[in-house]
PDB file of N, CA, C and O in Angstrom:
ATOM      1  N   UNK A   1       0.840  -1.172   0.000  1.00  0.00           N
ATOM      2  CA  UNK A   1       0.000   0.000   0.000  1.00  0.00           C
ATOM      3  C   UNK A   1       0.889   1.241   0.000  1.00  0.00           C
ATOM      4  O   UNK A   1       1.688   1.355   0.929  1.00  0.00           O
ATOM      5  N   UNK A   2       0.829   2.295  -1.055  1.00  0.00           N
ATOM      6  CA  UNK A   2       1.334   3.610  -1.085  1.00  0.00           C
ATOM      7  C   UNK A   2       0.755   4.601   0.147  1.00  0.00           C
ATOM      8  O   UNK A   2      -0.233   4.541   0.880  1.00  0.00           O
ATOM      9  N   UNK A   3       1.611   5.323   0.035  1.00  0.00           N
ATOM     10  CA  UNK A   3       1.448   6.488   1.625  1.00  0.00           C
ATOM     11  C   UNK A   3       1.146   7.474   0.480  1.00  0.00           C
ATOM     12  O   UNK A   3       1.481   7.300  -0.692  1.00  0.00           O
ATOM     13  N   UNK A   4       0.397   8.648   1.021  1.00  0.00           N
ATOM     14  CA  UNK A   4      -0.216   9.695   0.228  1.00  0.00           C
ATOM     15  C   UNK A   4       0.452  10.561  -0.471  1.00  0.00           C
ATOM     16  O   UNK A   4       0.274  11.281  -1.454  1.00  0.00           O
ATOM     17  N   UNK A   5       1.954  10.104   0.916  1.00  0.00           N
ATOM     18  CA  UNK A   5       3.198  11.278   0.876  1.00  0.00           C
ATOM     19  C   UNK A   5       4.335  11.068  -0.491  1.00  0.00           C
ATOM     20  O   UNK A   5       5.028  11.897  -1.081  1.00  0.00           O
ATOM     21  N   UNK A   6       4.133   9.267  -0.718  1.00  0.00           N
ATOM     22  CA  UNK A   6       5.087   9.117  -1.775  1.00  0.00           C
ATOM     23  C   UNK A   6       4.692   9.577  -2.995  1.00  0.00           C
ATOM     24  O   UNK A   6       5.517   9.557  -3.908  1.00  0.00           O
ATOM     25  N   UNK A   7       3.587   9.988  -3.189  1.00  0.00           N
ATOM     26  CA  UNK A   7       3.161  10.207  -4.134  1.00  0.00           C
ATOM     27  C   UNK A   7       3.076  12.051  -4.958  1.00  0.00           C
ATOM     28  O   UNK A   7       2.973  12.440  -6.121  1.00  0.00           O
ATOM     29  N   UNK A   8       3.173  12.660  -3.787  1.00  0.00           N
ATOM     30  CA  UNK A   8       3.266  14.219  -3.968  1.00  0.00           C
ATOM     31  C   UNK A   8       4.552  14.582  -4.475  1.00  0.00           C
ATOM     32  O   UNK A   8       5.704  14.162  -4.373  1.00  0.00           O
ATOM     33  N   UNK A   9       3.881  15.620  -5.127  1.00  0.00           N
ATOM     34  CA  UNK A   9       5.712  16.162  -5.556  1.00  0.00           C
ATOM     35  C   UNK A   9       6.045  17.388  -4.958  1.00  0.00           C
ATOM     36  O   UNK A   9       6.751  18.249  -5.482  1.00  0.00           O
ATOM     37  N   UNK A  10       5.281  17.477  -3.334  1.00  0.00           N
ATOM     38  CA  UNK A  10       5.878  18.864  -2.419  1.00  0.00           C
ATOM     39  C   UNK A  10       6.215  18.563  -1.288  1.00  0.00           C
ATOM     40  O   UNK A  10       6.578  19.334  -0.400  1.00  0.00           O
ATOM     41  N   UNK A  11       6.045  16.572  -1.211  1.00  0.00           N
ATOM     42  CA  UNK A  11       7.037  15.653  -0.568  1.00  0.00           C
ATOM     43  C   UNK A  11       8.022  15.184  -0.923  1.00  0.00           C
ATOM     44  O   UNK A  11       8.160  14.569  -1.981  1.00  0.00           O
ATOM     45  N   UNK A  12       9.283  15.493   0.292  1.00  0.00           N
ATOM     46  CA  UNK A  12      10.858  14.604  -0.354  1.00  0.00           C
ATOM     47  C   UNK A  12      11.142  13.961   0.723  1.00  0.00           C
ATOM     48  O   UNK A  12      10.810  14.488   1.785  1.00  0.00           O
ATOM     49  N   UNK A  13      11.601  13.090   0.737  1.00  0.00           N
ATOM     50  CA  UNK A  13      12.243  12.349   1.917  1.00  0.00           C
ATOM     51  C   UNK A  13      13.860  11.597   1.753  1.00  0.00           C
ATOM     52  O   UNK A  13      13.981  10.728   0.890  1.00  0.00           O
ATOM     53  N   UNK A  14      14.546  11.812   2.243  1.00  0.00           N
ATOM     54  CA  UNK A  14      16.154  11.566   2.011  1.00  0.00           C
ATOM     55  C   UNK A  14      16.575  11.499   3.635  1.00  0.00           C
ATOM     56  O   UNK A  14      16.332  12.412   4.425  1.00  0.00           O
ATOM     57  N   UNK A  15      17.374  10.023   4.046  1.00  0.00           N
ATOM     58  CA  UNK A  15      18.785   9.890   4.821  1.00  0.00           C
ATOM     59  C   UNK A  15      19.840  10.860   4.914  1.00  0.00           C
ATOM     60  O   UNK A  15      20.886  10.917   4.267  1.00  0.00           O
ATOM     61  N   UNK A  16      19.397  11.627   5.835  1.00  0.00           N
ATOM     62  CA  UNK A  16      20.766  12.636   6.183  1.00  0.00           C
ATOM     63  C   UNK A  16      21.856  11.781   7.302  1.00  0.00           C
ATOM     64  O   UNK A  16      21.531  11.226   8.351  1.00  0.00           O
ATOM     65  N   UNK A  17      23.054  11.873   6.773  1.00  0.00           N
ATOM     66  CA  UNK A  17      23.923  10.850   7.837  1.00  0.00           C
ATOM     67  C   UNK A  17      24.585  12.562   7.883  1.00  0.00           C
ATOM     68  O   UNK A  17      24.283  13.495   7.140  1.00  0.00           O
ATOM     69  N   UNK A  18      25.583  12.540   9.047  1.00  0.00           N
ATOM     70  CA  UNK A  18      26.078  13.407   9.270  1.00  0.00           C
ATOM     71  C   UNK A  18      27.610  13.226  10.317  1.00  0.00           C
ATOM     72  O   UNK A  18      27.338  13.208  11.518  1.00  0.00           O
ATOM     73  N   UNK A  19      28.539  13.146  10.114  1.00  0.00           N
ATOM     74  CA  UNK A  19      29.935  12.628  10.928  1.00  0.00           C
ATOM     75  C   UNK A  19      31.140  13.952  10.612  1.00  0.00           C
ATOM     76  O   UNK A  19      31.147  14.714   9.644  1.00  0.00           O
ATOM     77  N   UNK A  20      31.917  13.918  11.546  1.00  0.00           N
ATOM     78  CA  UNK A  20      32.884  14.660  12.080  1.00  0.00           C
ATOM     79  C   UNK A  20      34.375  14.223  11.589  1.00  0.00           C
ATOM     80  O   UNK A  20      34.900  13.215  12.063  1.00  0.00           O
ATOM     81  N   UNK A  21      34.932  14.907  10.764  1.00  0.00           N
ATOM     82  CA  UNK A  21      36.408  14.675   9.692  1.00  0.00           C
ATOM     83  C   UNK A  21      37.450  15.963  10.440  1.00  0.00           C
ATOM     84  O   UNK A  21      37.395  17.153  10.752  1.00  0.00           O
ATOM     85  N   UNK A  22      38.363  14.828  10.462  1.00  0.00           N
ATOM     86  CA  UNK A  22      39.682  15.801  10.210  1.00  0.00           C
ATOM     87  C   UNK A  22      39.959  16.157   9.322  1.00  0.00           C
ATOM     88  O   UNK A  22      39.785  15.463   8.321  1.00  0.00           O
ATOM     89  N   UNK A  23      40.773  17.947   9.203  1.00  0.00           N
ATOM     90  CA  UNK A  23      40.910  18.365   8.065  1.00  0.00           C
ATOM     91  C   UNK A  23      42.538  18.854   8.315  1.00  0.00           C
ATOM     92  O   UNK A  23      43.116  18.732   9.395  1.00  0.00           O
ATOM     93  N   UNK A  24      43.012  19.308   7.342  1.00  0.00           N
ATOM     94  CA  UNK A  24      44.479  19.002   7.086  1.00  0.00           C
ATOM     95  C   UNK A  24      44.590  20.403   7.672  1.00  0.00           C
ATOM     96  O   UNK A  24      45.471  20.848   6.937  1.00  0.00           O
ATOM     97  N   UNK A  25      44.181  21.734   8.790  1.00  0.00           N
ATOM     98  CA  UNK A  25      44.653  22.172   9.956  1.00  0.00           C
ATOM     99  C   UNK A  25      44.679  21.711  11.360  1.00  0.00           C
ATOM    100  O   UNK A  25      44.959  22.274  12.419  1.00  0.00           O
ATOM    101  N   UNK A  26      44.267  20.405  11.017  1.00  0.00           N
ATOM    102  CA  UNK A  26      43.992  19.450  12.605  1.00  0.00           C
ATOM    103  C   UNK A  26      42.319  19.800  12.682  1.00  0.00           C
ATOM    104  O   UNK A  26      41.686  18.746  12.615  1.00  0.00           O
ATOM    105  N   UNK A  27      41.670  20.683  12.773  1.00  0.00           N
ATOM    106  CA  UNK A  27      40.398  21.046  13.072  1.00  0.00           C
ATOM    107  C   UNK A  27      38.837  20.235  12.586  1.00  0.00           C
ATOM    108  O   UNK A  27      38.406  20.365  11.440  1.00  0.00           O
ATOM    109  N   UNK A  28      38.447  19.791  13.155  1.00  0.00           N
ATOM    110  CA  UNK A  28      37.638  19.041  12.976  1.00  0.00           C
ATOM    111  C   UNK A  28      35.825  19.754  12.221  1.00  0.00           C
ATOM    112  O   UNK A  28      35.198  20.720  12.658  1.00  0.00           O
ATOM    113  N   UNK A  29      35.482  18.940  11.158  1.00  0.00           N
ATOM    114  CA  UNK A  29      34.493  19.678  10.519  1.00  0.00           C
ATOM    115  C   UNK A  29      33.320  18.477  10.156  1.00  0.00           C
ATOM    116  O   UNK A  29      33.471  17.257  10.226  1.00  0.00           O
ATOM    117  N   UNK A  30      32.236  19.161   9.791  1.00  0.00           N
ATOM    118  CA  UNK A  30      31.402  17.975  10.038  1.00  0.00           C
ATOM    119  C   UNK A  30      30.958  18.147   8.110  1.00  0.00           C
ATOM    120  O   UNK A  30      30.865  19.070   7.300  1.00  0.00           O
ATOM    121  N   UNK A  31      30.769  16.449   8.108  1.00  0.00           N
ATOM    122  CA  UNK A  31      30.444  16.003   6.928  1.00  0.00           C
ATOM    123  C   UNK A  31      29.005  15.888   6.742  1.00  0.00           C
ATOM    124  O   UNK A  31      28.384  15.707   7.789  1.00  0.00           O
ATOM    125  N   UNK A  32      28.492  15.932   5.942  1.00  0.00           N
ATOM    126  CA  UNK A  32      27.126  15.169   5.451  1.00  0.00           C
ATOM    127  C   UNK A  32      26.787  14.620   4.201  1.00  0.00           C
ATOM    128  O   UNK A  32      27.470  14.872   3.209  1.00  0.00           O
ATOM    129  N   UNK A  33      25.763  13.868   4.153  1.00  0.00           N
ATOM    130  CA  UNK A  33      25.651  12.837   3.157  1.00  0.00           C
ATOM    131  C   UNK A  33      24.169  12.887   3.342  1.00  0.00           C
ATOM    132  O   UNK A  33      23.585  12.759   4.417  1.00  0.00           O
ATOM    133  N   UNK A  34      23.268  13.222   1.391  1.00  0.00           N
ATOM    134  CA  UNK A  34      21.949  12.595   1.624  1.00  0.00           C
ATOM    135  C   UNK A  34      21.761  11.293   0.770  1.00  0.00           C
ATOM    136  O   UNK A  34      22.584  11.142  -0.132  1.00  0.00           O
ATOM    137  N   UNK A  35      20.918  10.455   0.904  1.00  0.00           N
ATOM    138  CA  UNK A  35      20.578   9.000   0.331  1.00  0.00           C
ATOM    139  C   UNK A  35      19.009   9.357   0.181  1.00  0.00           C
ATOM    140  O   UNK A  35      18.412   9.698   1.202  1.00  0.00           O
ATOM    141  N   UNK A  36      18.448   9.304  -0.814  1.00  0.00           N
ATOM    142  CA  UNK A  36      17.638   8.905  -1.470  1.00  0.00           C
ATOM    143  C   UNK A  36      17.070   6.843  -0.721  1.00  0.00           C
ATOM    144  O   UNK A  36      17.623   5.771  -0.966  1.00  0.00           O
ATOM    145  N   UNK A  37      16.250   7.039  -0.140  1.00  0.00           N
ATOM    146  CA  UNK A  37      15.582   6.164   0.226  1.00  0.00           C
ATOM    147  C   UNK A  37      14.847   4.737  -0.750  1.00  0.00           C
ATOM    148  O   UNK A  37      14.909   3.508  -0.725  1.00  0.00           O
ATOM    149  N   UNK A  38      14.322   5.559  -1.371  1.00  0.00           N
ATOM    150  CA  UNK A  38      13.843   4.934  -2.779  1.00  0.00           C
ATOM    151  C   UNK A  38      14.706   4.292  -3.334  1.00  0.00           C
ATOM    152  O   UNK A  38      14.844   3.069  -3.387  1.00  0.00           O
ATOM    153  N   UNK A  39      15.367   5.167  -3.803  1.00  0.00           N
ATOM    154  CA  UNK A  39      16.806   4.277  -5.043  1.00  0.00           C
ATOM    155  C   UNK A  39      17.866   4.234  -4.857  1.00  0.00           C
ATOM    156  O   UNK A  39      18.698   4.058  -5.748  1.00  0.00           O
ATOM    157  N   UNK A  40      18.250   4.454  -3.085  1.00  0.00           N
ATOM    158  CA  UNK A  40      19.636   4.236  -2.911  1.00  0.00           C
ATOM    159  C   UNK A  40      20.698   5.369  -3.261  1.00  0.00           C
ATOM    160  O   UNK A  40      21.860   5.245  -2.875  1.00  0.00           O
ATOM    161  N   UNK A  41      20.267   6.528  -4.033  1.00  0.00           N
ATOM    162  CA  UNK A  41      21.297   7.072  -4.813  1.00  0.00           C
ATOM    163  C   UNK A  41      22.001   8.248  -3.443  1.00  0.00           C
ATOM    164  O   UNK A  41      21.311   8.501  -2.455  1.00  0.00           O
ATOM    165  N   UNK A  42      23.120   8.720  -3.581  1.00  0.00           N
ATOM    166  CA  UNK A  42      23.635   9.043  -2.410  1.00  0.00           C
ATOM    167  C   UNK A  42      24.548  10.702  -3.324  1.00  0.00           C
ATOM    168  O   UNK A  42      24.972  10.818  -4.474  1.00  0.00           O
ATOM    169  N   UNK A  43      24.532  11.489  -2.403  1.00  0.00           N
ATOM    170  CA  UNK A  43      25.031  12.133  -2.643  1.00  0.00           C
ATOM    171  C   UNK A  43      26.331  13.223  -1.244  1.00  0.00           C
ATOM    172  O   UNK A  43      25.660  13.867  -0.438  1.00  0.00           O
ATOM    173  N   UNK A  44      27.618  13.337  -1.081  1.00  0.00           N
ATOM    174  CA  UNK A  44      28.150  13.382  -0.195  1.00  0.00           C
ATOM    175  C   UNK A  44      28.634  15.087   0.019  1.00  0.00           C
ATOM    176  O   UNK A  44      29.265  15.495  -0.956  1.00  0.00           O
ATOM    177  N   UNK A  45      28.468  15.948   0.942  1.00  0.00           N
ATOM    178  CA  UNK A  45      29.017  17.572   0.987  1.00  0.00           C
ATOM    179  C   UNK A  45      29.925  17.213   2.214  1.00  0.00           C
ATOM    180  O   UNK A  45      29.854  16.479   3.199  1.00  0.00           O
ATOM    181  N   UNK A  46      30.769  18.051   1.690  1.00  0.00           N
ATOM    182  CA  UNK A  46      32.375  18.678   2.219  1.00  0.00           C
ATOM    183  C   UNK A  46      31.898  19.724   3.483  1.00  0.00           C
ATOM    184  O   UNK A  46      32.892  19.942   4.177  1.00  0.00           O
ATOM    185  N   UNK A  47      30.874  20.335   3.928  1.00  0.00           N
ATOM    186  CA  UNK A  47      30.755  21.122   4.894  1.00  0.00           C
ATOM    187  C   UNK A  47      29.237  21.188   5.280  1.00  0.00           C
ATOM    188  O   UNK A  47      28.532  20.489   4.553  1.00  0.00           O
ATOM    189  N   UNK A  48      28.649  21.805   6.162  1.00  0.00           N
ATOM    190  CA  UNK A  48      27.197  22.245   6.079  1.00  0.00           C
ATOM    191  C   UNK A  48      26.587  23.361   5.110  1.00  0.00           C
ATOM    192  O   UNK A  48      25.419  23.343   4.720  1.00  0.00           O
ATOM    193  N   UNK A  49      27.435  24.234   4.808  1.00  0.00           N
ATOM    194  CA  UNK A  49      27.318  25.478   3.735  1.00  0.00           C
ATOM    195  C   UNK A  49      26.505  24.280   2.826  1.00  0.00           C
ATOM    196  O   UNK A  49      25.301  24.025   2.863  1.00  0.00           O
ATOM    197  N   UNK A  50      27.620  23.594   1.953  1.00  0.00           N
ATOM    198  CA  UNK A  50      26.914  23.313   0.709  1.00  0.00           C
ATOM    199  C   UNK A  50      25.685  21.933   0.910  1.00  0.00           C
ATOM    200  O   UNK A  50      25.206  21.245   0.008  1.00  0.00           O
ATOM    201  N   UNK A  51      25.462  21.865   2.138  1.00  0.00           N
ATOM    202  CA  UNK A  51      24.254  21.022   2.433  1.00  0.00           C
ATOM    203  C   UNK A  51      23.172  21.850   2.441  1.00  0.00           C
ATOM    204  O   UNK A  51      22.148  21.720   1.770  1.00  0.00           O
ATOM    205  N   UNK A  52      23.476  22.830   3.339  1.00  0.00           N
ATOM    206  CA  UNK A  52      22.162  23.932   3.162  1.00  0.00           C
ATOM    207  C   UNK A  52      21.777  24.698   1.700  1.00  0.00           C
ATOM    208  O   UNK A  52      20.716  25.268   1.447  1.00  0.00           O
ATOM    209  N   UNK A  53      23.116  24.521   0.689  1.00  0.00           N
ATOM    210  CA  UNK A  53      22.944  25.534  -0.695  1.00  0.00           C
ATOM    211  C   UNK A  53      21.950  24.227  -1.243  1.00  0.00           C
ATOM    212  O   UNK A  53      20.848  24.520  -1.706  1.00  0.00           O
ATOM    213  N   UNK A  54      22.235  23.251  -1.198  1.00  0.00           N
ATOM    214  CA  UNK A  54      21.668  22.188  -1.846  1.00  0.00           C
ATOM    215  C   UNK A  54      20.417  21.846  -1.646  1.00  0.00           C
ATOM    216  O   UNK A  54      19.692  21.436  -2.553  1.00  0.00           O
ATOM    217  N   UNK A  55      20.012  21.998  -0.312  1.00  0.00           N
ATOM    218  CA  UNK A  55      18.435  21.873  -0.013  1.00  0.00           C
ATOM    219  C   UNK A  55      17.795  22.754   0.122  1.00  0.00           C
ATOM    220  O   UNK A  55      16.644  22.651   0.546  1.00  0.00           O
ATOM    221  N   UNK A  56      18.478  24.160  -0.272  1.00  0.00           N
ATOM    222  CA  UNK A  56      17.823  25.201  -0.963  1.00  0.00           C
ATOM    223  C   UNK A  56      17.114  25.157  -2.264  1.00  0.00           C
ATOM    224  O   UNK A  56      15.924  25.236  -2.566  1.00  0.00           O
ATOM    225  N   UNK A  57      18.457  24.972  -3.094  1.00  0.00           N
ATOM    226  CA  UNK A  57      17.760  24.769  -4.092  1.00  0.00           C
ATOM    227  C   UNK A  57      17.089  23.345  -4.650  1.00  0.00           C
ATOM    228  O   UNK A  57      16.723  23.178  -5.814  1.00  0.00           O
ATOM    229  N   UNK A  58      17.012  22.456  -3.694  1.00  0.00           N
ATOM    230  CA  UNK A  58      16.221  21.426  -3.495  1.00  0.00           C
ATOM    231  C   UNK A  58      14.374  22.003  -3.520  1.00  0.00           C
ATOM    232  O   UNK A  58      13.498  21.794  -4.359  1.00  0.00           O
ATOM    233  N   UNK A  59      14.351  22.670  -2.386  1.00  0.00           N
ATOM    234  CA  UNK A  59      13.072  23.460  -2.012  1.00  0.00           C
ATOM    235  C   UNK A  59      12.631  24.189  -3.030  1.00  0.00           C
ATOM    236  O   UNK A  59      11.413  24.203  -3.211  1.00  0.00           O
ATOM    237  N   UNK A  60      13.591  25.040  -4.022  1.00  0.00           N
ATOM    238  CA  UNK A  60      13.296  26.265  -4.893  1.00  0.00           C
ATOM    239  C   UNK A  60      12.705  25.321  -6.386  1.00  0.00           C
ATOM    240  O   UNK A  60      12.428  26.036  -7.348  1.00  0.00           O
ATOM    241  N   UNK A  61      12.563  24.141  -6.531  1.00  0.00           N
ATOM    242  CA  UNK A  61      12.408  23.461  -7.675  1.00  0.00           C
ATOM    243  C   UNK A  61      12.514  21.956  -7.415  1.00  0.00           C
ATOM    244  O   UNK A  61      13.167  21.251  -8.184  1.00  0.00           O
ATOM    245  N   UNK A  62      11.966  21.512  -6.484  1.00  0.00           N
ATOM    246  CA  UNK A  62      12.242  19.948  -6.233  1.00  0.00           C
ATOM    247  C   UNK A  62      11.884  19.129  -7.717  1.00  0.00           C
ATOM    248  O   UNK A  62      12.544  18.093  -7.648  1.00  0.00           O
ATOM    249  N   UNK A  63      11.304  19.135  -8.724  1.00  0.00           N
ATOM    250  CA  UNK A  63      11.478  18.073  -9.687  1.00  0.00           C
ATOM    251  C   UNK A  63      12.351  18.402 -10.321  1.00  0.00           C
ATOM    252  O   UNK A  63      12.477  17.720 -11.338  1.00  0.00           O
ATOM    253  N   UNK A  64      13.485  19.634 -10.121  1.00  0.00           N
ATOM    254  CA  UNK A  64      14.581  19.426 -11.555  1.00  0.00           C
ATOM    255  C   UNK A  64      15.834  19.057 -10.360  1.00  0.00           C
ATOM    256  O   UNK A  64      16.930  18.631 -10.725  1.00  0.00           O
ATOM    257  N   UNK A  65      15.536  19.261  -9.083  1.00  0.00           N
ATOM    258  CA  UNK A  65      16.717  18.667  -8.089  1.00  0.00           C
ATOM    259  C   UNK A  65      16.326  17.111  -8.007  1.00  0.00           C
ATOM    260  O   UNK A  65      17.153  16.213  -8.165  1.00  0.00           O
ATOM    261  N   UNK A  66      15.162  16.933  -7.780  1.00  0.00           N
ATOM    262  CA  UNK A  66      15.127  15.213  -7.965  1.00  0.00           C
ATOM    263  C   UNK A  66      15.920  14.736  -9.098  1.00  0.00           C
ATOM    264  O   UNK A  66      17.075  14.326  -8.982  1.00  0.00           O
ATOM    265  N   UNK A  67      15.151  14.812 -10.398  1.00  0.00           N
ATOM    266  CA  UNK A  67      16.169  14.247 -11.573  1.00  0.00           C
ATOM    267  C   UNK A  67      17.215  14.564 -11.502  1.00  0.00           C
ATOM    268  O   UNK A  67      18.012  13.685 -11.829  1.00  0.00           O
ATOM    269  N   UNK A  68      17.749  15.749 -11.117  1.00  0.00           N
ATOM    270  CA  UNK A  68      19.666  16.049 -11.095  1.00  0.00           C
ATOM    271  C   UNK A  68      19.897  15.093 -10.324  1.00  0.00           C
ATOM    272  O   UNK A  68      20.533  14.205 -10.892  1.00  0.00           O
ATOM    273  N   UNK A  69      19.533  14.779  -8.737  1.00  0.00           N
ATOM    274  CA  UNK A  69      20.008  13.871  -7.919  1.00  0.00           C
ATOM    275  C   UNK A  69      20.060  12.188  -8.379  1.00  0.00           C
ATOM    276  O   UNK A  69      20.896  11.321  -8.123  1.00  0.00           O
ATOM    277  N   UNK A  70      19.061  12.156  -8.998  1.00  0.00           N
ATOM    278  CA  UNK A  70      18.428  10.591  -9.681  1.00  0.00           C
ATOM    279  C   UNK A  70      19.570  10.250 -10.445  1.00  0.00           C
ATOM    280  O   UNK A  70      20.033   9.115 -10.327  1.00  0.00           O
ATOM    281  N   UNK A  71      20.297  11.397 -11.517  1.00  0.00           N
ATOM    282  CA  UNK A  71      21.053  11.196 -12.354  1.00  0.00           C
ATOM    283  C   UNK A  71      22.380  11.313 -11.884  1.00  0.00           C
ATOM    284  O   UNK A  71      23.115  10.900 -12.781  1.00  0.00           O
ATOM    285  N   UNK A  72      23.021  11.669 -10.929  1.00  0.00           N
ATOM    286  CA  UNK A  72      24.371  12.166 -10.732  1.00  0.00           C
ATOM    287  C   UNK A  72      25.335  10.496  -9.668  1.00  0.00           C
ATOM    288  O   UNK A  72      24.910   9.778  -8.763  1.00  0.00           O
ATOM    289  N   UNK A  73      26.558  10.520 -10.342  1.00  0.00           N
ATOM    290  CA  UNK A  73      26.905   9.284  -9.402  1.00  0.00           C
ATOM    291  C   UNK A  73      27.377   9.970  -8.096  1.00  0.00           C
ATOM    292  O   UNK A  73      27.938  11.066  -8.101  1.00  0.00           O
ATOM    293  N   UNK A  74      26.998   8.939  -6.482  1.00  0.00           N
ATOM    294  CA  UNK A  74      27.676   9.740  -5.617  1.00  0.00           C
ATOM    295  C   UNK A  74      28.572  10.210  -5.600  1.00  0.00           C
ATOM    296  O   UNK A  74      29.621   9.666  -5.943  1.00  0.00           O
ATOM    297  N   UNK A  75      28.446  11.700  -5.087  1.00  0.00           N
ATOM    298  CA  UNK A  75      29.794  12.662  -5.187  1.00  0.00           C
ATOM    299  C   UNK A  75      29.899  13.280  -4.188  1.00  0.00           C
ATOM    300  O   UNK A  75      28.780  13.645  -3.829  1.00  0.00           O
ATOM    301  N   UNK A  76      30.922  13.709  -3.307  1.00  0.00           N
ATOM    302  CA  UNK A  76      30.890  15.104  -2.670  1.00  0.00           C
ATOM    303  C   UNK A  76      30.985  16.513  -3.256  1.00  0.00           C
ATOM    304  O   UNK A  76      31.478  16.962  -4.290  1.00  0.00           O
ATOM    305  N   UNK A  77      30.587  16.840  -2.622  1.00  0.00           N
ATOM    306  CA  UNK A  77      30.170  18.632  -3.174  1.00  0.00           C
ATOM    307  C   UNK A  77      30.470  19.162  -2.272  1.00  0.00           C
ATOM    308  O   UNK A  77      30.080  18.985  -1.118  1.00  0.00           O
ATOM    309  N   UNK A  78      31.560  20.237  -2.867  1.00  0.00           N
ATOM    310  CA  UNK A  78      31.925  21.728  -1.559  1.00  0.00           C
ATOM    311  C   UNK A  78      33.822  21.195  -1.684  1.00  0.00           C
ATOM    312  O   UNK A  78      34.474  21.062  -2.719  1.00  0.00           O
ATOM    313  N   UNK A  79      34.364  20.958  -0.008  1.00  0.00           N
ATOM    314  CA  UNK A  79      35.355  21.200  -0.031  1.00  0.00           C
ATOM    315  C   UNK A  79      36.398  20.014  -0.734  1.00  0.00           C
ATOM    316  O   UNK A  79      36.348  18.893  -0.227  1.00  0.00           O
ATOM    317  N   UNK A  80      37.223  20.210  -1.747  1.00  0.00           N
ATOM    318  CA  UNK A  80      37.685  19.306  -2.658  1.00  0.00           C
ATOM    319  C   UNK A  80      38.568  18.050  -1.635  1.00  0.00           C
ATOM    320  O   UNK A  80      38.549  16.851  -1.914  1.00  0.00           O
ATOM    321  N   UNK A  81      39.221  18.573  -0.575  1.00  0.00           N
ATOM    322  CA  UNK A  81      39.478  17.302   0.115  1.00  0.00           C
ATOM    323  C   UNK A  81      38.686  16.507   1.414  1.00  0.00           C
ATOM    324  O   UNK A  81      39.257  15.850   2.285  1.00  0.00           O
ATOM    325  N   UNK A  82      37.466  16.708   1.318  1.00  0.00           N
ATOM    326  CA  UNK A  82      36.657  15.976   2.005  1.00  0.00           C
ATOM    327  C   UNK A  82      37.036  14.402   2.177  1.00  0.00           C
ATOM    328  O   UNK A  82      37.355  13.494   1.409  1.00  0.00           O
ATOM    329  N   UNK A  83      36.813  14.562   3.739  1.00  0.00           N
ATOM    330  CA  UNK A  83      37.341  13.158   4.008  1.00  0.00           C
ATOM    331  C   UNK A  83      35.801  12.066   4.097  1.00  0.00           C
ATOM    332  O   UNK A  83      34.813  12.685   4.491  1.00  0.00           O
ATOM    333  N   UNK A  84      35.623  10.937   3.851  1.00  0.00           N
ATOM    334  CA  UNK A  84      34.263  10.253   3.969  1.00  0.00           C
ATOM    335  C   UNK A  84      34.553   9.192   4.753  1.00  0.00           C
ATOM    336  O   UNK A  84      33.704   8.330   4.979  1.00  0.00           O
ATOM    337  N   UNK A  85      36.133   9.128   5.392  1.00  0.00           N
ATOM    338  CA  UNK A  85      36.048   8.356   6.425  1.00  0.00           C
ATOM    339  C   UNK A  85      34.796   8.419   7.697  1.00  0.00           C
ATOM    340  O   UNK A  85      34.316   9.525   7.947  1.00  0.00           O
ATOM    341  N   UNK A  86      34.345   7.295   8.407  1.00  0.00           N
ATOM    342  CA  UNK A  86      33.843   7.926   9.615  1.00  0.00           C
ATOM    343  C   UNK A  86      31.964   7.534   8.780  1.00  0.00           C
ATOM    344  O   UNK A  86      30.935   7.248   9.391  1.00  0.00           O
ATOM    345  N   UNK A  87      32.036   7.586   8.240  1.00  0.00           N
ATOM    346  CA  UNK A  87      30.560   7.709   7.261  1.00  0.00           C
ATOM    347  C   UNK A  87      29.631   6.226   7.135  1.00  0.00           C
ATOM    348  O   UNK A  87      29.703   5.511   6.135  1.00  0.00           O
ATOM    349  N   UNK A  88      28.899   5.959   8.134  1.00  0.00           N
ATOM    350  CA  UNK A  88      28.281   4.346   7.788  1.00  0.00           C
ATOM    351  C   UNK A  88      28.775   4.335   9.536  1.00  0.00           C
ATOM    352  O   UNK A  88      28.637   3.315  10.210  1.00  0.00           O
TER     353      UNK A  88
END
């Protein structure tokens, strides 16, 4: 049986994991990661900045951020040496 919610398109639902990386000043920064529930598909950010830019414009147009997300292989987004140790 479908829920009312899977079915709307002004419902999203995504796995936020969220863990704590060392970064190459010693200083510790927090990671996040969303997963797509449905299809598994995962996507990984380098800081909270670009978690919040992302579910901005998540909110500002959710069916062209769904298909971007649907389509993209997991990646991190934001700081280029993001660590994903620690994650799971």
């Amino acid at each position: 049986m479908s829920n009312e919610c899977d079915r709307s398109p002004t419902y999203l639902s995504y796995m936020l994991r969220l863990w704590q990386a060392g970064s190459r000043d010693g200083k510790s920064v927090w990671r996040a990661s969303l997963e797509n529930p449905h299809s598994g598909e995962r996507v990984a950010f380098g800081d909270a900045k670009d978690l919040f830019a992302f579910l901005a414009d998540l909110m500002a147009d959710p069916d062209d951020m769904s298909a971007r997300f649907a389509q993209s292989e997991p990646a991190i987004i934001g700081a280029a040496n993001s660590s994903t140790s620690g994650e799971d």
